[in-house]
C-alpha positions in Angstrom: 0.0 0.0 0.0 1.7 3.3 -0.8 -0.2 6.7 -0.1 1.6 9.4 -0.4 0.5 13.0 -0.2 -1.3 14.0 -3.1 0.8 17.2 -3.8 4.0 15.6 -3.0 6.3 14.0 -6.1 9.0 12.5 -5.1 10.8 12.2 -8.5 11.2 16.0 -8.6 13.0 16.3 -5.4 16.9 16.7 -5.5 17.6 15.5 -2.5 15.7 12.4 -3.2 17.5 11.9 -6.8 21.2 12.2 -4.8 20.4 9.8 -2.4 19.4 7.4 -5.3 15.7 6.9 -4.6 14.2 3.8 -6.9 10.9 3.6 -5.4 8.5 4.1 -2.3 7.3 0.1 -2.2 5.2 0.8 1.0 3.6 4.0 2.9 1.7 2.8 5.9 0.1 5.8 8.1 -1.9 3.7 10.2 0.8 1.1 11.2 3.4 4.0 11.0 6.0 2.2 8.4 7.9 2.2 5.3 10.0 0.5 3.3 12.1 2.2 -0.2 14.1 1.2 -2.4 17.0 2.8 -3.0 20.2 2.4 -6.2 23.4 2.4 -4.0 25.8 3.8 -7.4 29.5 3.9 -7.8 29.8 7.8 -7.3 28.3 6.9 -4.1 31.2 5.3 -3.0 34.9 5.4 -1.4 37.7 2.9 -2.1 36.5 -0.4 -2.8 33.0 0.4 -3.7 31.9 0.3 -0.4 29.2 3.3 0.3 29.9 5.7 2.0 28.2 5.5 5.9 26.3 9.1 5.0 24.2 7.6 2.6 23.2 4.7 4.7 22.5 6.8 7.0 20.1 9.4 4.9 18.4 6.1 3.6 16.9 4.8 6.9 16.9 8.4 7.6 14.3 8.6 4.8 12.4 5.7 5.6 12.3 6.8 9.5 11.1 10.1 8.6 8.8 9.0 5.8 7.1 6.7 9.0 6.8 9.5 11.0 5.2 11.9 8.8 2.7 9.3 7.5 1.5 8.3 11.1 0.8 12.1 11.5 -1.0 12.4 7.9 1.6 14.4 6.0 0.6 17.2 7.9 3.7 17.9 9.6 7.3 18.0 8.9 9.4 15.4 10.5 12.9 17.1 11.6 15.6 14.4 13.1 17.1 15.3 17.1 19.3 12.5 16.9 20.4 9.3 15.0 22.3 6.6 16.4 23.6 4.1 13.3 24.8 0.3 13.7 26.6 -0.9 10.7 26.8 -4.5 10.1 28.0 -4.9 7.0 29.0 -2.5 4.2 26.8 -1.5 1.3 27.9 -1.7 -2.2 26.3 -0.6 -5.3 22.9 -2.0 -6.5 19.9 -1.9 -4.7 19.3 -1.4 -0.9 15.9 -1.3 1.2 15.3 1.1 3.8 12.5 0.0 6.7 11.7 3.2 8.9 9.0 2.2 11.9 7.5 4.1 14.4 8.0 2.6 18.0 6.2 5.3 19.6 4.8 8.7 19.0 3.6 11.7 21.3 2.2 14.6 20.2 4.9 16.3 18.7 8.1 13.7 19.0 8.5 10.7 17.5 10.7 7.4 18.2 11.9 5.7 15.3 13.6 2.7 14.1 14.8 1.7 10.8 16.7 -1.0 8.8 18.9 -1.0 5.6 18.9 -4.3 4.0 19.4 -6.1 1.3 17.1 -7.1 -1.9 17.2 -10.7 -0.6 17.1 -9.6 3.6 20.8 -9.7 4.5 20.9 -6.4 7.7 23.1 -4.2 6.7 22.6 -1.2 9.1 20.3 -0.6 12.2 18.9 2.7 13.6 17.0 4.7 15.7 16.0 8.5 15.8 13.9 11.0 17.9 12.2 13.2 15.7 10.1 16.3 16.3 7.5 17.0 13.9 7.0 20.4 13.5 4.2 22.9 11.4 5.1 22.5 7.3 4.7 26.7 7.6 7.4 26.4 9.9 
């Protein structure tokens, strides 16, 4: 199921395009999750064609944010307080899946979790974040 707000295109934002976004494959409100797809490239990279930990950060980043926003109906602007990344194993180039969750939400912060894995499952990075979601006229 992917509902995202009807004003919002994701394939026109830059930000999205440099991290590599392939495709929202689920938007959730109610249950307050997501899961993208993202195309870890080459220029992404540092020696060895592992990816560099900023991206894997932005991607669960993403996919924790996305969570949060769509368990408030798009109607707020999620902003991250803090991120605290695991890295298991390094991401290379081809495609990666970001899981964001929300574990619990208060009126205006958030606690988040998210995973990057693999196509076929395989962790590759574990997080969690306190957001604040804050007015979009903000």
């Amino acid at each position: 199921m992917v509902s995202l707000p009807p004003d919002w295109d994701p394939s026109i934002d830059a930000m999205l395009r440099t991290l590599g976004l392939h495709r929202y494959v689920e938007v959730d409100g109610e249950a307050g999750r997501v899961v993208v797809e993202f195309e870890a490239r080459p220029d992404q990279c540092h020696s060895g064609n592992v990816v560099q930990g900023g991206f894997v950060t932005g991607w669960i980043d993403n996919a924790m944010a996305m969570a949060a926003m769509a368990k408030s109906g798009f109607d707020r602007v999620a902003m991250s307080l803090d991120i605290k990344v695991a890295f298991y194993r390094s991401a290379n180039p081809g495609l990666v899946v970001a899981e964001g969750w929300v574990e619990r939400m208060g009126g205006r912060t958030v606690f988040a979790e998210g995973l990057l894995r693999t196509p076929e499952g395989e962790p590759i990075a574990k997080a969690m974040s306190t957001i604040a979601l804050v007015s979009r006229d903000r």
